[in-house]
FIKOLRO-56871 format. One line per 8 residues: number of its first residue (from 1); for each residue x, z negated, y of C-alpha. Coordinates in pm, 1 decimal. Last residue first. Layout:
N
NUM	X:Z:Y ~ ...;
//
This chain:
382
382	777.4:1397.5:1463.0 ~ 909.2:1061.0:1312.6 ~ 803.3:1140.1:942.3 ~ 866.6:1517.5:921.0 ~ 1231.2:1368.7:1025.8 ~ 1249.5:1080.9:706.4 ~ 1138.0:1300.1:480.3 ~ 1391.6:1556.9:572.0;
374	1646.1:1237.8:543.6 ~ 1516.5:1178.2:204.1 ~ 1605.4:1541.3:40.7 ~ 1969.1:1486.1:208.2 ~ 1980.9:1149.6:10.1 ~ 1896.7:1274.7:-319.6 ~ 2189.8:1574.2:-229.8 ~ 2437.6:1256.2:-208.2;
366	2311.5:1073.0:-557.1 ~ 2314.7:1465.0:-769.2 ~ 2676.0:1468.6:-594.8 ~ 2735.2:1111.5:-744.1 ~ 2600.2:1202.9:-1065.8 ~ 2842.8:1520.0:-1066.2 ~ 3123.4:1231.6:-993.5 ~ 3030.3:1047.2:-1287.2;
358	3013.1:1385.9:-1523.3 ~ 3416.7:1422.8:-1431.9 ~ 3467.6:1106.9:-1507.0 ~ 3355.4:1135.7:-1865.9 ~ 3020.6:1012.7:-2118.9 ~ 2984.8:692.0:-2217.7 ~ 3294.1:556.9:-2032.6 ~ 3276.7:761.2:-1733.9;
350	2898.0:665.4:-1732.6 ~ 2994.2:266.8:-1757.8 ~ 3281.8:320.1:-1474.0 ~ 3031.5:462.9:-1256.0 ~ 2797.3:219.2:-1273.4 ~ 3082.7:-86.8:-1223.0 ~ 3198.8:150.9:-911.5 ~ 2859.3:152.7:-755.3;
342	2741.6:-181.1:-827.6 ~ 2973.8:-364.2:-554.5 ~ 2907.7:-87.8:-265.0 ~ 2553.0:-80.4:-377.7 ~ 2467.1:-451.7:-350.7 ~ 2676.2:-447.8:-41.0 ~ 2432.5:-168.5:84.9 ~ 2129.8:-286.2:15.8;
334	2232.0:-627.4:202.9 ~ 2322.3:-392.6:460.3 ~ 2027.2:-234.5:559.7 ~ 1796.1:-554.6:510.9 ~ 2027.2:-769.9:765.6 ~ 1979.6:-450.1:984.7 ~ 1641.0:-450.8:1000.0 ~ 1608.7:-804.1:1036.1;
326	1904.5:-850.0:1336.0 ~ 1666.9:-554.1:1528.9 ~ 1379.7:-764.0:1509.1 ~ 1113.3:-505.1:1300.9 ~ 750.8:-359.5:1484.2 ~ 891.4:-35.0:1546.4 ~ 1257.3:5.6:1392.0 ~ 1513.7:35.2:1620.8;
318	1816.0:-134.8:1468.6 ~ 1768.4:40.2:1176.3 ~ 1835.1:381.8:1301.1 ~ 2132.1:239.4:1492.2 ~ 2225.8:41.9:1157.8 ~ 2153.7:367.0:937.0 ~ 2337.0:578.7:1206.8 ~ 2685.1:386.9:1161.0;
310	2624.1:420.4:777.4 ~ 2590.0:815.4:760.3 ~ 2878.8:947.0:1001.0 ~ 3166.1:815.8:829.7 ~ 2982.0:926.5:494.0 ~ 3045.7:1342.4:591.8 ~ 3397.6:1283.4:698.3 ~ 3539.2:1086.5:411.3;
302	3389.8:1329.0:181.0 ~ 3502.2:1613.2:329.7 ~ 3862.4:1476.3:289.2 ~ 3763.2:1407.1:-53.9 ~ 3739.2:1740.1:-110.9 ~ 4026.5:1824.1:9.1 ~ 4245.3:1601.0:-212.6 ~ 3980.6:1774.4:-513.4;
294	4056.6:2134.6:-365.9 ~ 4450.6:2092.2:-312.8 ~ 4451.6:1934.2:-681.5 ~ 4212.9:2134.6:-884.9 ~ 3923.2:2009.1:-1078.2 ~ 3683.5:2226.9:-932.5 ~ 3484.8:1883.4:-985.8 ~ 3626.2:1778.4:-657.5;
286	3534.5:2057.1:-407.8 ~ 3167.8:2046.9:-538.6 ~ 3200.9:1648.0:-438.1 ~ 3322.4:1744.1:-48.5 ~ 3058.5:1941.0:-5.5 ~ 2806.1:1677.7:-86.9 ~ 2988.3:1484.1:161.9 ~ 2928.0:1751.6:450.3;
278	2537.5:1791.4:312.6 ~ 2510.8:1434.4:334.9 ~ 2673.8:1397.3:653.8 ~ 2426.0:1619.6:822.2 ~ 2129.0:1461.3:692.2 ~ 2257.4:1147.0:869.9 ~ 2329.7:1391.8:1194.2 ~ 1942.0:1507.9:1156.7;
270	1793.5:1156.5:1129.7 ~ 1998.7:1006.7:1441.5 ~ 1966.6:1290.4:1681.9 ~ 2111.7:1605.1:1703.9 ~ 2291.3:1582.0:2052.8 ~ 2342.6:1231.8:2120.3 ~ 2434.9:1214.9:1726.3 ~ 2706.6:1436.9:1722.9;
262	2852.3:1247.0:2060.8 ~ 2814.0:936.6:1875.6 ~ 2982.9:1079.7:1514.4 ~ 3283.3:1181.8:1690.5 ~ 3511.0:873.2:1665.4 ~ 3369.3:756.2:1320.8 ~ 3453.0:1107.7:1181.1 ~ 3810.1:1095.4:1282.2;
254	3851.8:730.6:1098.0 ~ 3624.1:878.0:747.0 ~ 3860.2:1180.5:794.2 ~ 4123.3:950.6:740.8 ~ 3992.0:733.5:515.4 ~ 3885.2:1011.1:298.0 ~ 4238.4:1185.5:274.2 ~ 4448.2:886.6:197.2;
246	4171.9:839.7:-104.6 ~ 4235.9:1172.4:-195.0 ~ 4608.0:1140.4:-157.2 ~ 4678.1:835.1:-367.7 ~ 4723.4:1050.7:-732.6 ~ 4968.9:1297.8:-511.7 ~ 5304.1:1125.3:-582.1 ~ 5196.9:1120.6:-967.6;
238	5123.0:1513.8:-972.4 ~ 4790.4:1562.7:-997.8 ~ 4650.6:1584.5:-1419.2 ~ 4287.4:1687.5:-1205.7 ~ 4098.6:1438.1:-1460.9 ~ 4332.5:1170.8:-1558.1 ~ 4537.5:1144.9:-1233.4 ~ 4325.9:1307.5:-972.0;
230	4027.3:1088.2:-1105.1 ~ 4196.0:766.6:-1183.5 ~ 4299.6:745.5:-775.2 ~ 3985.8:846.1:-687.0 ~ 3768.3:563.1:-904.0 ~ 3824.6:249.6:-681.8 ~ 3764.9:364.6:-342.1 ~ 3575.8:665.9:-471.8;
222	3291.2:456.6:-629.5 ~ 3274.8:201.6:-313.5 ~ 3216.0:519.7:-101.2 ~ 2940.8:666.1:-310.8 ~ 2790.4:271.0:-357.8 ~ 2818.8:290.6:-12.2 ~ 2634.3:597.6:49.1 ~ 2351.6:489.2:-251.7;
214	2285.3:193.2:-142.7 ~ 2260.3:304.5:237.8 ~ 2019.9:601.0:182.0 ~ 1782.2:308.4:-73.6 ~ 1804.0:31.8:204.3 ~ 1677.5:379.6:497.0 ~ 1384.4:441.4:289.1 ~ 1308.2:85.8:248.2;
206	1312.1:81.4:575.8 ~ 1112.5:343.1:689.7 ~ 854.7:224.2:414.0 ~ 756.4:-106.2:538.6 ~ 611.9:-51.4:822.4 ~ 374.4:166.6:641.0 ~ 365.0:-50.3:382.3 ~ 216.1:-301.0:631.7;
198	290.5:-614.2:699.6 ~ 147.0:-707.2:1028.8 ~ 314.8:-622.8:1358.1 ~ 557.8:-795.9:1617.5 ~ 642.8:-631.5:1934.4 ~ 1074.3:-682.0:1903.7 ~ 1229.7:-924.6:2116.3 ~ 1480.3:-747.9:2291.7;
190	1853.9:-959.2:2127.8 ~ 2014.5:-1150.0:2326.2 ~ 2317.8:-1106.0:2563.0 ~ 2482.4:-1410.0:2660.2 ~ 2853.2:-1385.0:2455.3 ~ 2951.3:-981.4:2519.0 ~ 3177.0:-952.3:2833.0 ~ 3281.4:-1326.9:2796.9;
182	3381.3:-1263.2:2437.1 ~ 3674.9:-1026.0:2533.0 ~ 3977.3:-1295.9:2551.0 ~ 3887.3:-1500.8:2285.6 ~ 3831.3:-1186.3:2092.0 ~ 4192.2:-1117.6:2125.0 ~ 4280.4:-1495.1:2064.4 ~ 4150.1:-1514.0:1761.7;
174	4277.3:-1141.0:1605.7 ~ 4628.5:-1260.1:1717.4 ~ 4585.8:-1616.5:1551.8 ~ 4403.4:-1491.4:1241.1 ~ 4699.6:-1255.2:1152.4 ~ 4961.0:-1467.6:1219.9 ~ 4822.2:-1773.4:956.7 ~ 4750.6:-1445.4:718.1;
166	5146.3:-1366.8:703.3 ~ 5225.8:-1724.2:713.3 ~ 4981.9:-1835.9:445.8 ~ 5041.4:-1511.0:248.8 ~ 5480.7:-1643.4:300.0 ~ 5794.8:-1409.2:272.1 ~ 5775.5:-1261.3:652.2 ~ 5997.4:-969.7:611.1;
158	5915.4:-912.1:274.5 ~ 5537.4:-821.6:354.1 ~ 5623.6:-718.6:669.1 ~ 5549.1:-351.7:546.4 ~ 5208.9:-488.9:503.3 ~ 5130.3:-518.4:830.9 ~ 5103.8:-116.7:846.0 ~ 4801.1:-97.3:555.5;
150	4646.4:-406.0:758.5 ~ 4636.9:-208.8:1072.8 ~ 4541.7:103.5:917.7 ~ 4259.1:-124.8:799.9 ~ 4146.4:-219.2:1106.1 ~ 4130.8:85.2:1225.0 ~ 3852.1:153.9:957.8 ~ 3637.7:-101.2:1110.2;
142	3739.4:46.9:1481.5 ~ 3546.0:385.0:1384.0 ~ 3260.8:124.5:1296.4 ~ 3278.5:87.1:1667.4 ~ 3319.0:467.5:1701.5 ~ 3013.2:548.5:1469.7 ~ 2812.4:254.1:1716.9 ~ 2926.7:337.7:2091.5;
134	2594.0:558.2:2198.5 ~ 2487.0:407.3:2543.3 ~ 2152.7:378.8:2727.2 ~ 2276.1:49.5:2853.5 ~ 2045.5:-167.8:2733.1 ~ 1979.3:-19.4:2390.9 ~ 2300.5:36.2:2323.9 ~ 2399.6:-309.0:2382.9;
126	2093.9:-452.2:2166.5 ~ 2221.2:-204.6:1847.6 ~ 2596.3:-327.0:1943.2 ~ 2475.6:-675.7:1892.3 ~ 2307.1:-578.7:1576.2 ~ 2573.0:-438.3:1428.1 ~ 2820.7:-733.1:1535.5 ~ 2547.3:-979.5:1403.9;
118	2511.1:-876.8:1061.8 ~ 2919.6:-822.8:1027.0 ~ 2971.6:-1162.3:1107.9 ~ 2721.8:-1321.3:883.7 ~ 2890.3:-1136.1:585.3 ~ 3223.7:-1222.2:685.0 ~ 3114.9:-1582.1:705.8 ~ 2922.4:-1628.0:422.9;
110	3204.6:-1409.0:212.5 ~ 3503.6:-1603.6:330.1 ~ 3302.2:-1974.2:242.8 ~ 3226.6:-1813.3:-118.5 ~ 3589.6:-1759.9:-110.8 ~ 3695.2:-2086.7:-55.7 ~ 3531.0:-2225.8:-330.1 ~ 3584.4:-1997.6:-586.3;
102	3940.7:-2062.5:-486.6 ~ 3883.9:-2437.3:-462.9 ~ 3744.1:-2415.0:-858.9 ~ 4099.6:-2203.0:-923.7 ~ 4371.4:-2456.4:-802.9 ~ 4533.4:-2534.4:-513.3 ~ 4331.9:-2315.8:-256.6 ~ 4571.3:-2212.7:80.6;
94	4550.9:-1870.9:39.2 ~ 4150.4:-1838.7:-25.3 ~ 4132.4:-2125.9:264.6 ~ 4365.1:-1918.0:495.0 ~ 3986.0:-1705.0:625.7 ~ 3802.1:-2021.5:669.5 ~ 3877.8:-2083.0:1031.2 ~ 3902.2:-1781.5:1165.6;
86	3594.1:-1686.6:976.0 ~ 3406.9:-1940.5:1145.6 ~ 3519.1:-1875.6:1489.7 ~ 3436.4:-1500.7:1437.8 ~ 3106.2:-1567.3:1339.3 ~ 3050.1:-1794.9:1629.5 ~ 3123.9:-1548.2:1883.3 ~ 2881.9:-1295.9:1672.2;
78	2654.2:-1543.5:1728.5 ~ 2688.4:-1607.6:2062.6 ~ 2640.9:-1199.4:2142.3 ~ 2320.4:-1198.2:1958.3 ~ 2124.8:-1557.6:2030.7 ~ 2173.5:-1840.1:1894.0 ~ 1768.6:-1827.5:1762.3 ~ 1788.7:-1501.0:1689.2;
70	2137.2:-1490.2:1504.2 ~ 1985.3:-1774.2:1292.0 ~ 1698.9:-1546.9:1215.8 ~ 1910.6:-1252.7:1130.7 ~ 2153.8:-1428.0:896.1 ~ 1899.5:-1658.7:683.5 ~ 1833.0:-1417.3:412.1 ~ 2186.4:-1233.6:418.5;
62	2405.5:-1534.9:414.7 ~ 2299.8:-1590.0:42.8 ~ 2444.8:-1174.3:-8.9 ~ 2756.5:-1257.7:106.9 ~ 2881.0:-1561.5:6.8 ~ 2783.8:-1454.4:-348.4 ~ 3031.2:-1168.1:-303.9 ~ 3287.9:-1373.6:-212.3;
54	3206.5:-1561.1:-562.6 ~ 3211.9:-1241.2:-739.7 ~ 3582.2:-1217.3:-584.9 ~ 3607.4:-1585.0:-823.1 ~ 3455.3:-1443.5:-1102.7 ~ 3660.4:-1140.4:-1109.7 ~ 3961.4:-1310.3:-1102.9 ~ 3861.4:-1518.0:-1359.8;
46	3805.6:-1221.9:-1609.1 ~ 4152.6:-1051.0:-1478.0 ~ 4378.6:-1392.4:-1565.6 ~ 4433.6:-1682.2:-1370.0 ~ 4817.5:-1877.9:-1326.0 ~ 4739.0:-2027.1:-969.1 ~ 5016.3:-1872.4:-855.3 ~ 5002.5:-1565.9:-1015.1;
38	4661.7:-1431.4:-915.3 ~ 4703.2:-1552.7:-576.1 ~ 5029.1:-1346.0:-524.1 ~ 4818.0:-1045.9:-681.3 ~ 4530.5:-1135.8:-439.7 ~ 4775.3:-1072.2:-117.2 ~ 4728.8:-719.4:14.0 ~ 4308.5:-820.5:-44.5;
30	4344.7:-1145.3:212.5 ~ 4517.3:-915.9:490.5 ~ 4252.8:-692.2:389.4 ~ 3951.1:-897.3:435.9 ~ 4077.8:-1050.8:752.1 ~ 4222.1:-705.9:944.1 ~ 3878.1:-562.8:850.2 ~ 3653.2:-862.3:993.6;
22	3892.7:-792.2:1280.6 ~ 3884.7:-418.8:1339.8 ~ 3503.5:-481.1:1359.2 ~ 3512.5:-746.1:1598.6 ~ 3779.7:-561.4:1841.4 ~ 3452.6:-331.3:1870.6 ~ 3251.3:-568.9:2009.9 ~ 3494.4:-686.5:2274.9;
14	3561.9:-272.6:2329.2 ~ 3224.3:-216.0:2460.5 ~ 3207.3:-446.7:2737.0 ~ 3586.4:-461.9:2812.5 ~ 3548.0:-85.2:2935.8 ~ 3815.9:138.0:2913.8 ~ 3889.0:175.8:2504.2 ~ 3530.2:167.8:2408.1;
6	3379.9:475.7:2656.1 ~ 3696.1:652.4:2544.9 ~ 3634.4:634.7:2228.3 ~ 3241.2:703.8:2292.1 ~ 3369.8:1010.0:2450.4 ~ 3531.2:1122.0:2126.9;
//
């Protein structure tokens, strides 16, 4: 919690932060309204899918180029620029006239998100590294604030009548809020990292650390989408309940963000990642009791063990010998998106072959995979 309050009374560490909550505030404010989109432009499920495939697309071709254009700017002008672009894009989804501008539009979304979120990690990376600080769980802690944030706007859904409108105020107060804070954070650069040769053994920390984030955020992608199905076709919850596991992850995931720096000052990156695993993996024997309390609270472990995981990945990433900080971060989550979107397709196609409840046993077997890696990954650094 003292990185909270670290965040919330210093300027330096809450611009960066306010980032976060914003590229969360965008996505969502866009994701409350894809229904509306849906039906105006008359599309059905298949194109839907092609055009959100498109945002993914944005993503992953910013990935390449992201951490050597966020060299050359330099760190904390980067992330500036990131959230200029997205200001500016983020109506175009609302605003497209017809389905090929959607695509369009969306592919501009996902560059820009995806760009953003790149150079926010590794400007919090550089910050920590300068100031001796621990701030990253709690900034991604603000990531997850954002979406409360969304989850409240949208009880002024009928109140303001208009996605343009609604989005239009969204951007503006997220704009001028990081208008505001940039000063504190716009001229630092990244430490230029000692460049070595290729080497597997340079190699293999990071790979190690791609294949721990595809798997957690596949994990978390899976019970985004699949929790819901899970207490209602599996557990047979009552109806008001079939939201509560995923109302139980994101909170814990929220609480978790906000302790995981302190954890981590004290244990140390590798151990509080291994940590989380064994928390989450909890959390999955808790679900395949197949009982309501249990499964809700099971999730609830879930959400707390993977809020630790990802912020440590970056930090761990961030400080790779012989790696720039943006590159080993740009690698981290690219694995990660590709997980996050794979997960839940994956999932769906071993609930369908076999059941749900043998999905989320493959995501415990995933979780306990990832606890063998982090012991790896601490004989490694001793």
């Amino acid at each position: 919690m003292r990185s909270l309050l670290l965040i919330l009374s210093n300027p330096r560490y809450f611009g960066p932060s306010w980032i976060f909550a914003s590229v969360n505030i965008w996505f969502g404010t866009w994701a409350i309204y894809i229904p509306s989109v849906k039906e105006k432009l008359g599309i059905d499920n298949a194109d839907l899918g092609i055009a959100l495939f498109c945002l993914s697309l944005g993503v992953f071709t910013i990935f390449p180029m992201a951490s050597k254009l966020i060299n050359r700017i330099g760190v904390g002008k980067a992330s500036w620029i990131g959230v200029v672009c997205v200001s500016l894009v983020a109506l175009l989804p609302l605003l497209a006239p017809n389905y090929y501008m959607l695509m369009g539009a969306l592919y501009l979304f996902g560059a820009g998100t995806g760009f953003t979120d790149i150079a926010i990690n590794t400007l919090v990376t550089e910050i920590e590294k300068e100031d001796k600080q621990n701030f990253m769980s709690a900034a991604h802690g603000f990531f997850s604030l954002g979406g409360i944030l969304v989850g409240l706007g949208s009880f002024l859904i009928p109140v303001i009548g208009n996605p343009v409108l609604h989005m239009g105020i969204s951007v503006m107060v997220v704009f001028f809020i990081n208008f505001y804070f940039k000063k504190h954070y716009i001229n630092i650069v990244a430490a230029p990292a000692e460049k070595e040769p290729f080497s597997l053994r340079l190699f293999r920390p990071l790979l190690l650390l791609g294949i721990i984030g595809f798997i957690c955020y596949a994990c978390e992608g899976a019970i985004v989408d699949w929790s819901a199905l899970y207490l209602k076709e599996v557990v047979l919850a009552p109806e008001m309940l079939i939201g509560a596991g995923f109302l139980a992850f994101s909170i814990t995931m929220t609480i978790g963000r906000f302790l995981g720096d302190g954890i981590s000052a004290i244990i140390g990156p590798i151990k509080i990642v291994g940590l989380g695993a064994l928390i989450a993996a909890f959390g999955y024997v808790l679900i395949l009791t197949q009982h309501t309390t249990w499964s809700i609270i099971g999730f609830a472990f879930n959400g707390l063990g993977f809020s630790v995981i990802v912020p440590e990945l970056f930090r761990i990433g961030g400080n790779v010998k012989g790696v720039d900080s943006s590159q080993g971060i740009a690698f981290i989550a690219g694995s990660g998106y590709i997980g996050f979107l794979l997960g839940p397709v994956v999932l769906g196609f071993v609930a369908e072959t076999t059941s749900l409840v043998y999905s989320f046993s493959v995501l415990l077997g995933c979780i306990l995979f990832v606890l063998g890696i982090t012991f790896f990954l601490g004989k490694k650094r001793k």
